[in-house]
PyMOL commands that place a pseudoatom at each C-alpha (Angstrom):
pseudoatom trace, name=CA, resn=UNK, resi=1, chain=A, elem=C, hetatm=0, pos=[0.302, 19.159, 17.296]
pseudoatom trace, name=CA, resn=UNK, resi=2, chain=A, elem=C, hetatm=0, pos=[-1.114, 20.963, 13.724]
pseudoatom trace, name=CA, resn=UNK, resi=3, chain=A, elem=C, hetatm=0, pos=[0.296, 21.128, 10.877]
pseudoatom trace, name=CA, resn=UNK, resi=4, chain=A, elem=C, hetatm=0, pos=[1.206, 24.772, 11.226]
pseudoatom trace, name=CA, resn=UNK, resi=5, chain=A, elem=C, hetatm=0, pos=[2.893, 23.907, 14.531]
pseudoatom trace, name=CA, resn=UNK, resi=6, chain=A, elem=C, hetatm=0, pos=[5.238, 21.302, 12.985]
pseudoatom trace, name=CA, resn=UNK, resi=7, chain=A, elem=C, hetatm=0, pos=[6.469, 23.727, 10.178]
pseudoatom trace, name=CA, resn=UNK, resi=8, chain=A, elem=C, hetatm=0, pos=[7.117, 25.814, 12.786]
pseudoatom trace, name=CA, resn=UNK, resi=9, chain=A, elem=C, hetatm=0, pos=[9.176, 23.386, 14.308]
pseudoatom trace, name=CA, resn=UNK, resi=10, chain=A, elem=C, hetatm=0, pos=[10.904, 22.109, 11.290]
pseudoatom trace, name=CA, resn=UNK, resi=11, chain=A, elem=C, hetatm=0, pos=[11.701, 25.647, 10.052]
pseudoatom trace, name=CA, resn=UNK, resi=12, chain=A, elem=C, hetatm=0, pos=[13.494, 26.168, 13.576]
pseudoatom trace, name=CA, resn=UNK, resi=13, chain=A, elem=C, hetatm=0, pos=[15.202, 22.753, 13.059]
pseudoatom trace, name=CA, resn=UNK, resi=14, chain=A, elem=C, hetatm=0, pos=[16.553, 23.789, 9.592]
pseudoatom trace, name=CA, resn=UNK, resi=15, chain=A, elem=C, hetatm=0, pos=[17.611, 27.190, 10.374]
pseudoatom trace, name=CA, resn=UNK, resi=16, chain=A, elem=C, hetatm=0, pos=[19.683, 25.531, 13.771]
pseudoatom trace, name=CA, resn=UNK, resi=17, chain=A, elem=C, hetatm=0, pos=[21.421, 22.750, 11.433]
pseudoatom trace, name=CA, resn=UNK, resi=18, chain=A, elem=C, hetatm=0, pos=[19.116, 19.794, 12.904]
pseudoatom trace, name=CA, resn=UNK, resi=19, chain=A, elem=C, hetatm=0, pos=[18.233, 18.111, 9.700]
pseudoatom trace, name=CA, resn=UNK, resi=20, chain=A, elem=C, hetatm=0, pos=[17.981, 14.658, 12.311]
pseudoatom trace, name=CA, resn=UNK, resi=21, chain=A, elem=C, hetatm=0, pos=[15.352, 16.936, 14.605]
pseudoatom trace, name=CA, resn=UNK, resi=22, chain=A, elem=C, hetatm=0, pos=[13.502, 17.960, 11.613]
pseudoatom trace, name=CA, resn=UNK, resi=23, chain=A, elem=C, hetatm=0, pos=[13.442, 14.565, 9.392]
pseudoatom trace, name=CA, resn=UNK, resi=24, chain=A, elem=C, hetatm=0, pos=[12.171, 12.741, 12.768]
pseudoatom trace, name=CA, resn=UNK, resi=25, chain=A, elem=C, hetatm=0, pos=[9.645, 15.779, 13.376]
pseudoatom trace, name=CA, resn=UNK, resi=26, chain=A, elem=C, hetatm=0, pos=[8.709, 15.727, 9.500]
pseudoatom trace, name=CA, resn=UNK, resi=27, chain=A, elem=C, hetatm=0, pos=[8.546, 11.621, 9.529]
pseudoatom trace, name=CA, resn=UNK, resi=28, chain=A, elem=C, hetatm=0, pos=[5.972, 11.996, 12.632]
pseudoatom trace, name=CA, resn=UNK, resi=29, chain=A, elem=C, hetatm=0, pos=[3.726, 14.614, 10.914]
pseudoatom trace, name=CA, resn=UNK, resi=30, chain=A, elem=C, hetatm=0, pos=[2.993, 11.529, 8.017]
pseudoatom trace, name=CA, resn=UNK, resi=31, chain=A, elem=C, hetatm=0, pos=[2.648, 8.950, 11.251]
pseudoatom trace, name=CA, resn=UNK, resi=32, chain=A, elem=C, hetatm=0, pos=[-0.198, 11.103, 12.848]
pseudoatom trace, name=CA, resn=UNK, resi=33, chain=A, elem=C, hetatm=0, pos=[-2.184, 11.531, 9.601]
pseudoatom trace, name=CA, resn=UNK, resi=34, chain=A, elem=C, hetatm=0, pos=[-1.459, 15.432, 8.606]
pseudoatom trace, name=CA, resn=UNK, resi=35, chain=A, elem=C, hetatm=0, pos=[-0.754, 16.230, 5.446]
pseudoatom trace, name=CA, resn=UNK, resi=36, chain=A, elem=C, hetatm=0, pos=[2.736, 17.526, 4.886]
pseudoatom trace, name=CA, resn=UNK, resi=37, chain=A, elem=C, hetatm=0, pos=[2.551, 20.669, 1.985]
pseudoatom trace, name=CA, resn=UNK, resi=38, chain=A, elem=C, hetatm=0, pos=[5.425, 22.557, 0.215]
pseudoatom trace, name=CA, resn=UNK, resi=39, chain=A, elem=C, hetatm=0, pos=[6.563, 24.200, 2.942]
pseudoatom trace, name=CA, resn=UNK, resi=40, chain=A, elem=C, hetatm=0, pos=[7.177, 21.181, 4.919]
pseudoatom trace, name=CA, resn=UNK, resi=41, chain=A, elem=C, hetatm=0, pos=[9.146, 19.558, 2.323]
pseudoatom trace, name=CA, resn=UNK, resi=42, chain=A, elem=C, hetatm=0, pos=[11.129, 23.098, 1.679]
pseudoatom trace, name=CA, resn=UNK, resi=43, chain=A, elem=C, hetatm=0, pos=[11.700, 23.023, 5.312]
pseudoatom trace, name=CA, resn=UNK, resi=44, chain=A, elem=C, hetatm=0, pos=[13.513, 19.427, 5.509]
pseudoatom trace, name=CA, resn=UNK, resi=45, chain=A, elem=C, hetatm=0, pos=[14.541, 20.635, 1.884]
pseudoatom trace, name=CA, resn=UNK, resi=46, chain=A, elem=C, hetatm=0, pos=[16.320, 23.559, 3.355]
pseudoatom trace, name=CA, resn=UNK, resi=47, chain=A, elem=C, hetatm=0, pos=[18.314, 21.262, 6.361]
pseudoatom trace, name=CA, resn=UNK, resi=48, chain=A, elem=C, hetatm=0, pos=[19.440, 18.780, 4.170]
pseudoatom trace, name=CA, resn=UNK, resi=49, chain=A, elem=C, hetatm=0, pos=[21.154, 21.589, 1.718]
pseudoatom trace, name=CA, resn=UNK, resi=50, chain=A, elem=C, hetatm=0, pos=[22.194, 23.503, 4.141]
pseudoatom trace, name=CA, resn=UNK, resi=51, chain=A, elem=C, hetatm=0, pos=[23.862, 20.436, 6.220]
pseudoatom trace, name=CA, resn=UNK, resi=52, chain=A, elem=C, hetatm=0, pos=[25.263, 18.728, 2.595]
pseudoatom trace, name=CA, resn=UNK, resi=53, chain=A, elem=C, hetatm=0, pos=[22.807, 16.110, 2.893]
pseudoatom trace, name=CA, resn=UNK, resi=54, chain=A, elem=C, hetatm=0, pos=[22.600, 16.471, -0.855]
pseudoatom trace, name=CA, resn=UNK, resi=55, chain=A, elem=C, hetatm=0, pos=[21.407, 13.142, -1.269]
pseudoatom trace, name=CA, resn=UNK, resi=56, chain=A, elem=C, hetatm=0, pos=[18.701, 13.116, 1.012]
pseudoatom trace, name=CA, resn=UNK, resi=57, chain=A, elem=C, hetatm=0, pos=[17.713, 15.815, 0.138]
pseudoatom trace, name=CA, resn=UNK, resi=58, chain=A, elem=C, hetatm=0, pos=[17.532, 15.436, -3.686]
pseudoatom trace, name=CA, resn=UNK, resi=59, chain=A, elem=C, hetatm=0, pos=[15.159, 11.719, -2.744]
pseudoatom trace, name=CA, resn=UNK, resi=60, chain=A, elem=C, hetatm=0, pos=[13.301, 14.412, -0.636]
pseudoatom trace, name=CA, resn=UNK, resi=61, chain=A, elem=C, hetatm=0, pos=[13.040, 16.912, -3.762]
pseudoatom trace, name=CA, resn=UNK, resi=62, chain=A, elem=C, hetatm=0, pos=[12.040, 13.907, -6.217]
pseudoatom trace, name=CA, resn=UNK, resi=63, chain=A, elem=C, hetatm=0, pos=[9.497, 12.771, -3.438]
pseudoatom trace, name=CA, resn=UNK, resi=64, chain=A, elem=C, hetatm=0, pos=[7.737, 16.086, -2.964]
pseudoatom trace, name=CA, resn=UNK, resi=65, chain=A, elem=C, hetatm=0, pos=[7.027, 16.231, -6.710]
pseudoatom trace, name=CA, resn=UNK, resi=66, chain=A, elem=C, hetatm=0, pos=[5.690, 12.588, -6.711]
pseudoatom trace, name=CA, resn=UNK, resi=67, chain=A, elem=C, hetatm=0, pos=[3.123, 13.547, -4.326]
pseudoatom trace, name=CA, resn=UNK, resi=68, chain=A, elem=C, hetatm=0, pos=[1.957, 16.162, -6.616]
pseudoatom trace, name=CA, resn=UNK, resi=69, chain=A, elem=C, hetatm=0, pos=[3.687, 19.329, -4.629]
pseudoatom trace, name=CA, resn=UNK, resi=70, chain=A, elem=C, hetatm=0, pos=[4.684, 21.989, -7.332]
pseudoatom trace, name=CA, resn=UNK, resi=71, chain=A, elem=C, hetatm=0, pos=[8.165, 23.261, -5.418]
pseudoatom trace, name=CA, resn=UNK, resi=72, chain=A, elem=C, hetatm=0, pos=[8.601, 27.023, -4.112]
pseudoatom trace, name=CA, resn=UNK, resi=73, chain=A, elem=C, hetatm=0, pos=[11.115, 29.600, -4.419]
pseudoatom trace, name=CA, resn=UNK, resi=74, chain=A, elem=C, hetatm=0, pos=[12.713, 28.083, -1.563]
pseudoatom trace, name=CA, resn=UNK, resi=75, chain=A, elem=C, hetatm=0, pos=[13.327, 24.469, -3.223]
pseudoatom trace, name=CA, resn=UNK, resi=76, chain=A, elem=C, hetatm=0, pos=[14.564, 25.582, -6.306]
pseudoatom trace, name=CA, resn=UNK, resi=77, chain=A, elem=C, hetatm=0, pos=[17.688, 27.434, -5.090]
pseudoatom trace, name=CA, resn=UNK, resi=78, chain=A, elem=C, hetatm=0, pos=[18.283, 24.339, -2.383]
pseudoatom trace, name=CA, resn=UNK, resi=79, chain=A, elem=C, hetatm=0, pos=[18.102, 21.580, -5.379]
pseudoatom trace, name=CA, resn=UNK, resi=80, chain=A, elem=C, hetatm=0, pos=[20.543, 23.581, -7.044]
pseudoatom trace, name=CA, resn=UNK, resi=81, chain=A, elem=C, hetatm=0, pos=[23.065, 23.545, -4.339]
pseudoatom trace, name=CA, resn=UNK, resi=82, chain=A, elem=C, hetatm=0, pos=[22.710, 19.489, -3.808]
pseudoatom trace, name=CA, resn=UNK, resi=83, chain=A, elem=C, hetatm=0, pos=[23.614, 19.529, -7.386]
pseudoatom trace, name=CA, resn=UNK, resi=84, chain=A, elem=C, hetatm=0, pos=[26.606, 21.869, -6.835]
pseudoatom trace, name=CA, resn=UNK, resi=85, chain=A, elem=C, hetatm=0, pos=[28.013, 19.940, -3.604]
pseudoatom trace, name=CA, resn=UNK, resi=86, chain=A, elem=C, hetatm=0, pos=[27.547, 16.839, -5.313]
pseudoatom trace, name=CA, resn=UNK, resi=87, chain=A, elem=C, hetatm=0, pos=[29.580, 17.996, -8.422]
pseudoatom trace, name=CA, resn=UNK, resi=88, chain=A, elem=C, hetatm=0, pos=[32.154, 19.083, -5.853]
pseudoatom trace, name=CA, resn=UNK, resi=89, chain=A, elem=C, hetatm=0, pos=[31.828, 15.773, -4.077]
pseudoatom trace, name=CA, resn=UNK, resi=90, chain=A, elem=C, hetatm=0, pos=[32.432, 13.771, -7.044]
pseudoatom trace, name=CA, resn=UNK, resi=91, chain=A, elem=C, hetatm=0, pos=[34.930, 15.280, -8.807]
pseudoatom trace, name=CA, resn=UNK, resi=92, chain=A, elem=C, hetatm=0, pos=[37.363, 15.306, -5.046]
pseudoatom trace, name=CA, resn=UNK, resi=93, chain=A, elem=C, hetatm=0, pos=[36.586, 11.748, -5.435]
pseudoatom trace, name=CA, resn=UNK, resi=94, chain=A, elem=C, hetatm=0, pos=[37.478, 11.058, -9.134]
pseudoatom trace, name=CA, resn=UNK, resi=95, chain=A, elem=C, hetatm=0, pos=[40.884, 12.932, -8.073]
pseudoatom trace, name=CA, resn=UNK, resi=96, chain=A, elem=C, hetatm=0, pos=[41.699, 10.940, -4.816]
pseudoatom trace, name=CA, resn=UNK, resi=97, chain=A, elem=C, hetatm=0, pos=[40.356, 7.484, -6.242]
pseudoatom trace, name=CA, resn=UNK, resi=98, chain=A, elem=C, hetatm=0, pos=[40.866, 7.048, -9.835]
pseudoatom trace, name=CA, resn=UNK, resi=99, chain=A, elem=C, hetatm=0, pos=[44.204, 9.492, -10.305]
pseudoatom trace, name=CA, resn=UNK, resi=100, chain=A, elem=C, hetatm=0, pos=[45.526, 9.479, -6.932]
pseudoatom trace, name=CA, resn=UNK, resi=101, chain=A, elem=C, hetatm=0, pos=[46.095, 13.402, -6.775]
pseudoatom trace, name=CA, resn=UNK, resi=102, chain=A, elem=C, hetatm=0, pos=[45.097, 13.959, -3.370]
for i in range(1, 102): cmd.bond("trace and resi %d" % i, "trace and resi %d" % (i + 1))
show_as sticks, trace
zoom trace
């Protein structure tokens, strides 16, 4: 498979809710030796989000821009809504754990 082919694939994995199909499809692109590019990342980007994966998906975000990949349109509004869910996330725990409300 090309690289074109396996952002094909991972797009179709995101948009289905398979962020374990897509991170094993996007893991294998890096074993064979292609390159993975923005939209690869948004793609994986985009199934972790959509899934609540927030916190692979905000390693994902920070790993992207360590290898030098400016993020798209698509990343920005996806890193905003791991930040969101994880607000939500811990604040239902600081309720539950530390004053016993739920």
């Amino acid at each position: 498979m090309d690289g074109v082919i396996y952002g094909t694939i991972l797009a179709v994995c995101a948009s289905n809710g398979k962020w374990e199909e897509a991170e094993k499809y996007f893991n294998q692109m890096k074993d064979e030796g292609h390159s993975r590019n923005v939209y690869h990342y948004s793609s994986l980007l985009n199934a972790y989000s959509t899934c609540g994966n927030y916190k692979k998906a905000d390693i994902l975000f920070q790993d992207m821009k360590s290898e030098g990949l400016v993020p798209n349109k698509v990343c920005f509004p996806c890193h905003l809504l791991i930040f969101r869910l994880q607000l939500v996330y811990d604040y239902l725990w600081l309720l539950n754990h530390v004053l016993g409300c739920l």
